[in-house]
N, C-alpha and C positions, 0 to 999 in steps of 0.2 A: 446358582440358580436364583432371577429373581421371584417374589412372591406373586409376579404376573407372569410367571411360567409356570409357578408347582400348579399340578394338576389338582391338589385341595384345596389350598385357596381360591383357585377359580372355583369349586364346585362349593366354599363357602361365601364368596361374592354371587352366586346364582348362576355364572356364566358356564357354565355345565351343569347337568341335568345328576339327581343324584337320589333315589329313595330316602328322604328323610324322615328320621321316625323320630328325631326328639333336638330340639335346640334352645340355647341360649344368648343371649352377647358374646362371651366369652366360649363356646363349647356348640358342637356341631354333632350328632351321630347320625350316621346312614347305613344301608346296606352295604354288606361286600358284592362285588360283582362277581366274584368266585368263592361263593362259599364254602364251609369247611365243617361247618355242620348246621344243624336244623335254626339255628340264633347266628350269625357271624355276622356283627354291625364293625363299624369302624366309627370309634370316638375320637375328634380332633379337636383342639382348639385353633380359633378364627385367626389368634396370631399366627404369626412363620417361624416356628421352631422346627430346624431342620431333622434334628436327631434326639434322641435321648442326651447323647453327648452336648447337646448341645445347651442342654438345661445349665440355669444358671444360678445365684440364691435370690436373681428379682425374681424367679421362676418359684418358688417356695410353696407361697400362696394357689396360685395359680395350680400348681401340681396337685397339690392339695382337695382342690374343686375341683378338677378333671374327676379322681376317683369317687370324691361327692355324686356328680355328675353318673358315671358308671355305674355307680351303684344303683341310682334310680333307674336308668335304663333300663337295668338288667330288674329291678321288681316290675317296671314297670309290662316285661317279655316276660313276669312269674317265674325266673330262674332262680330266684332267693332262695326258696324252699329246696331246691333239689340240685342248685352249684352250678358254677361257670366259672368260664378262665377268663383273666385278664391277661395278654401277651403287649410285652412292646419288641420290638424287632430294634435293634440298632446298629446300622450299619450293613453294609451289601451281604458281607458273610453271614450274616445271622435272620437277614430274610427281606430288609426293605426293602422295598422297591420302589417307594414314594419318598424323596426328600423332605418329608414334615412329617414333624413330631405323629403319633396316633398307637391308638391302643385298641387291640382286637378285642374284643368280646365275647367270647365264645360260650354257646350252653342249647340245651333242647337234648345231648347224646350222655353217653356216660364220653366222657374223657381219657387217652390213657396216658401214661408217663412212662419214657420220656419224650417228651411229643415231636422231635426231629433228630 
């Protein structure tokens, strides 16, 4: 897939419509369209990293400020105080369903474990 087909990229180029609630150069978050509880944004970065798998060690940095990123998010939704989940999916078995990299954000519920 190229990065003018994943459906994130376009929706971090603008060409799809997307509830933004927080962005960077490098880092995108939005709503989920299906969400999973009371907070379920979806954190991407603007690059095209297909998978977790796919991370590399120029990815280090980068990796890094994504959770930077996350974390303000989630203060920014007041879930500091009372916890949230960070989920990466990798790979069809385990829940992607979007080719590019992205980390769910989950919080607003109590949580339970194990979550699938």
């Amino acid at each position: 897939m190229t990065s003018a087909e994943c459906l994130f990229c376009r929706i971090a180029g603008g060409a799809v419509p997307a509830e933004v609630v927080a962005q960077t150069e490098q880092f995108l978050a939005f709503k989920d369209i299906k969400p999973h509880a009371p907070v379920h944004l979806l954190i991407i970065p603007v690059e095209h990293i297909p998978s977790l798998a796919d991370v590399t060690p120029q990815h280090t940095g980068l990796m890094g400020e994504a959770i930077q990123f996350t974390n303000r998010v989630a203060r920014q939704f007041q879930l500091a105080q009372t916890g949230y989940r960070v989920v990466v999916n990798c790979g069809e078995q385990a829940g992607q369903t979007v080719s590019h990299l992205h980390l769910h954000l989950l919080g607003g519920r109590p949580l339970r474990w194990p979550p699938g």
